[in-house]
N, C-alpha and C positions, 0 to 999 in steps of 0.2 A: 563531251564527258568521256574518260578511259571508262571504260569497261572491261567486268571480268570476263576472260577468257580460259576456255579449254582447247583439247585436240577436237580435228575434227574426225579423225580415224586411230585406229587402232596400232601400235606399233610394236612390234617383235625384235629383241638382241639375243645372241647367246654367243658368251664367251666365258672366258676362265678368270677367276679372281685374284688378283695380285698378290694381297695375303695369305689366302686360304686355298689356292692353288684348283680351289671348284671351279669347276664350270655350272655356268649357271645362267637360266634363259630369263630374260625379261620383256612382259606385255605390259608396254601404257596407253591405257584405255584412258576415253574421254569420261569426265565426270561434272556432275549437277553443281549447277552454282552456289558457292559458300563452302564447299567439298572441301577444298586445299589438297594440299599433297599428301596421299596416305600411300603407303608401302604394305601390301598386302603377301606375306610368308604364305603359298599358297602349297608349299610342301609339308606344312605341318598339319598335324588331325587333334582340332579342330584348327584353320586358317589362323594365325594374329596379323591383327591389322595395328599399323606404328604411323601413326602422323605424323611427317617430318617439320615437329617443332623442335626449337631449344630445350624443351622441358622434357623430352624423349633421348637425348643428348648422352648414351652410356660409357663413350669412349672418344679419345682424340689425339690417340699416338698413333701417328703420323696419317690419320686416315680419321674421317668423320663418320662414328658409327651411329645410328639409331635403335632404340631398343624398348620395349616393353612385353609385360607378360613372361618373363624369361627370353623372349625370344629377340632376332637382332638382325641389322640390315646394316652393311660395314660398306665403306667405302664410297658415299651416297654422292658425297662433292661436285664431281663433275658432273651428274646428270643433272640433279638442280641448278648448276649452274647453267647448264644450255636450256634448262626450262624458263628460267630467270629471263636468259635472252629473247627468247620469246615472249616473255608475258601472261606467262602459264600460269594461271593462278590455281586450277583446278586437275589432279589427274588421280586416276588411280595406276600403281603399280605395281603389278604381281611378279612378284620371284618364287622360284622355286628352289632358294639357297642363302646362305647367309652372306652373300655380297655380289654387291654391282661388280657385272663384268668389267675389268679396267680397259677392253678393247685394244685402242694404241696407246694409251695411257696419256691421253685427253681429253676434250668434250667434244671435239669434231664429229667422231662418230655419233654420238646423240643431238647433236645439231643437224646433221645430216636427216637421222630419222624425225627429227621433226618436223622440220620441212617440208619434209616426205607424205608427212603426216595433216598436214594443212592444219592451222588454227582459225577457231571458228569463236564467235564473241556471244557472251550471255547478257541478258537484259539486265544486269544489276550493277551497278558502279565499282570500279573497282576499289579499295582503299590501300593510301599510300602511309607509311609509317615514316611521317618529316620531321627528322630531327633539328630542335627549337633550340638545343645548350650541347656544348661540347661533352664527351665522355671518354675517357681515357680508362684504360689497365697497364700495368705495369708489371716486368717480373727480370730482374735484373737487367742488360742490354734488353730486352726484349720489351715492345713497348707498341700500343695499337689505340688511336683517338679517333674518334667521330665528330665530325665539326656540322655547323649545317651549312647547306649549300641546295639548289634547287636542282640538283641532277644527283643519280650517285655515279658516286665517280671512288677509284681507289688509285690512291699513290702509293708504292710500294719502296723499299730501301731495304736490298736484302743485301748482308754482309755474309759469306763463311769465310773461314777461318782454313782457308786449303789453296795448295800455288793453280791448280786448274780453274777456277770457277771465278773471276772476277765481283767484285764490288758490281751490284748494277738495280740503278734505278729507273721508274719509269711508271708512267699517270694514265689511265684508263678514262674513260667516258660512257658511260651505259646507254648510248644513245646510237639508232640509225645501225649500221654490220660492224662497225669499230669493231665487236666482242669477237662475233662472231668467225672474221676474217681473219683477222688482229693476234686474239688470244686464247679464242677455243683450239686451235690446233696445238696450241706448245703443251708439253710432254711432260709427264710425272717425274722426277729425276733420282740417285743415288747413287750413295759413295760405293766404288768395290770392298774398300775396306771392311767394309759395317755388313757386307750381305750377310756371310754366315752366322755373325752374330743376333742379326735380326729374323734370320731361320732359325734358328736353335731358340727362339723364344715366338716361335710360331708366327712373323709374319714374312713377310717377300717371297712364300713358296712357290708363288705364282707369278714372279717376275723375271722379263727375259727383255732382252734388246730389240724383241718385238713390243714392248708395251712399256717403255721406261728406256729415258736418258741412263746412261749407266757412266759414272767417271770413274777412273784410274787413277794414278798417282799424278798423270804426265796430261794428262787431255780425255776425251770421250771416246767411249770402244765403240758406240755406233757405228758402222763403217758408212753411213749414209751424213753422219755427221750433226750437224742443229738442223733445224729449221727456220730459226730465227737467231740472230749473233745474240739475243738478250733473251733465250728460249725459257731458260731458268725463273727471271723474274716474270713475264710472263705469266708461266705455268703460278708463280704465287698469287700471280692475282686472279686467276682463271679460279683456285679455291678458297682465295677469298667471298669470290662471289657467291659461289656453292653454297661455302659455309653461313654466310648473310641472308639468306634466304630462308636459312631454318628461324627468322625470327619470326618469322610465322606471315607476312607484310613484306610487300617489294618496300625498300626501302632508298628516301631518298636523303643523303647525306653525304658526306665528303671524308672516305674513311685514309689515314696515314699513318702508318706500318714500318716498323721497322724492325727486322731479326724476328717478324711476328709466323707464327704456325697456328694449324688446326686447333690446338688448344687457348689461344691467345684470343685465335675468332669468337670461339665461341663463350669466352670470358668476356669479350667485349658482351655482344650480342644479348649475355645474362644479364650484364650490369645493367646496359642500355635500358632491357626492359623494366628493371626492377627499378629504375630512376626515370617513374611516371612522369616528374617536371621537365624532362627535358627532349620527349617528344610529343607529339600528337599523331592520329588517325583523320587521315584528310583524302577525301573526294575532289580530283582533279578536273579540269576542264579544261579541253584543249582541240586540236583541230585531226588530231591523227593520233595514233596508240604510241608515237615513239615521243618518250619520257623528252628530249631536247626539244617537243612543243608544247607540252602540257604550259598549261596558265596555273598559276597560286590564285585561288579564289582572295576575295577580299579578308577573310575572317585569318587569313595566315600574313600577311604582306607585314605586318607588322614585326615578325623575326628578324633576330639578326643576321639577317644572311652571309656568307663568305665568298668573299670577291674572289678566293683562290679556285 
């Protein structure tokens, strides 16, 4: 049987915020079972605590914020997602500012501290959110379906419309280090064109060639260059997953994307929920904690499942 897991120790970041140019320290503590992911403002008097659900959901240009009570936690993406890769079902984490550090402007570095961190299992099953019928959003080219399938898995097809950045696809597996190895290291990226424009409406204050792909008219100003020749799409499915994660449930489904963003995710993710018939909450049984061995209890084997 999966089971929920937390950290087994405590974990400490501080760095600067991409948009908001703060620096800002982050501790993820372990937390009791059934907890989820909450995000605890611990620079406010009194503290707001924000659960990172879809329902908390205040912002999604270009960056997935969370927010209640007035108060807001910007740029959450890539930590959830290296939580995701672990299996994290439970954490508490305290900021002292209104956004995750963007570090090198990946999930490596929080993959790193987790690790770091050792995960430790709680007595209570974990539950998986398996989607039973397809769900689609749509919003001109832009376009993002959830199919089912007995892993999640994301296939991504990102077009821009610039001579640098090629056409580039490419299919994930959430299963075993794939993520980990694979796609937490690829890099936040953007146009030089767009900086000042995106400063002068208060975000990228805190982007630099230390934390962010940066493109030019002609190729990439990094002088270190990619990391990966398809570092770009990558990096979209790295926040893909982030963003998937806010549905509150690891989720197992078969997501395909195309021209899709932070806003698109988290349209899917709303509809998804709000279209009760076409998932369910399912208790796995399986030999080991990684998703490519979990077993489909008998009460599910009846879905349509997708051979892709």
């Amino acid at each position: 049987m999966a089971m929920q897991k937390t950290l087994r120790n405590k974990i400490t970041l501080t760095g600067i915020g991409v948009h908001s140019g703060r620096e800002a320290t982050i501790t993820i503590r372990p937390a009791d079972v059934g907890t989820g992911i909450v995000f605890h403002r611990v620079d406010l008097v009194p503290p707001v605590s924000i659960e990172a659900t879809a329902a908390n959901v205040v912002n999604t240009r270009l960056n997935t914020t969370i927010g209640k009570n007035g108060a807001v936690v910007s740029t959450v993406e890539h930590l959830m997602a290296a939580l995701r890769c672990f299996g994290i079902d439970n954490a508490h984490v305290d900021i002292d500012g209104p956004e995750v550090p963007i570090m090198d402007g990946s999930a490596a570095p929080f993959v790193e501290a987790v690790r770091s961190a050792g995960v430790t299992t709680h007595a209570r099953p974990k539950k998986y959110l398996v989607v039973k019928k397809p769900v689609t959003v749509t919003e001109g080219e832009k376009k993002v379906t959830i199919i089912p399938s007995r892993f999640f898995k994301v296939s991504f097809d990102m077009q821009f419309s610039h001579p640098a950045v090629a056409s580039q696809f490419r299919s994930m597996t959430l299963a075993g280090d794939e993520f980990a190895t694979e796609f937490a290291p690829a890099r936040t990226f953007g146009f030089l064109a767009e900086v000042e424009t995106l400063k002068a409406n208060g975000l990228a204050r805190g982007g630099s060639l230390d934390n962010a792909v940066v493109i030019g008219d002609t190729g990439v100003l990094n002088p270190e260059g990619l990391r990966f020749d398809d570092e770009f799409v990558r990096h979209k499915i790295l926040d893909t997953v982030g963003d998937l994660f806010l549905a509150g449930y690891p989720i197992l489904g078969h997501v395909k994307a195309t021209r899709s963003g932070h806003d698109m995710n988290h349209r899917l993710v709303k509809e998804l929920l709000a279209r009760t018939d076409c998932w369910r909450l399912v208790e796995l049984a399986g030999r080991s904690e990684d998703e490519g061995a979990l077993a489909l209890p008998l009460a599910v084997h009846d879905l349509a499942w997708s051979k892709a």
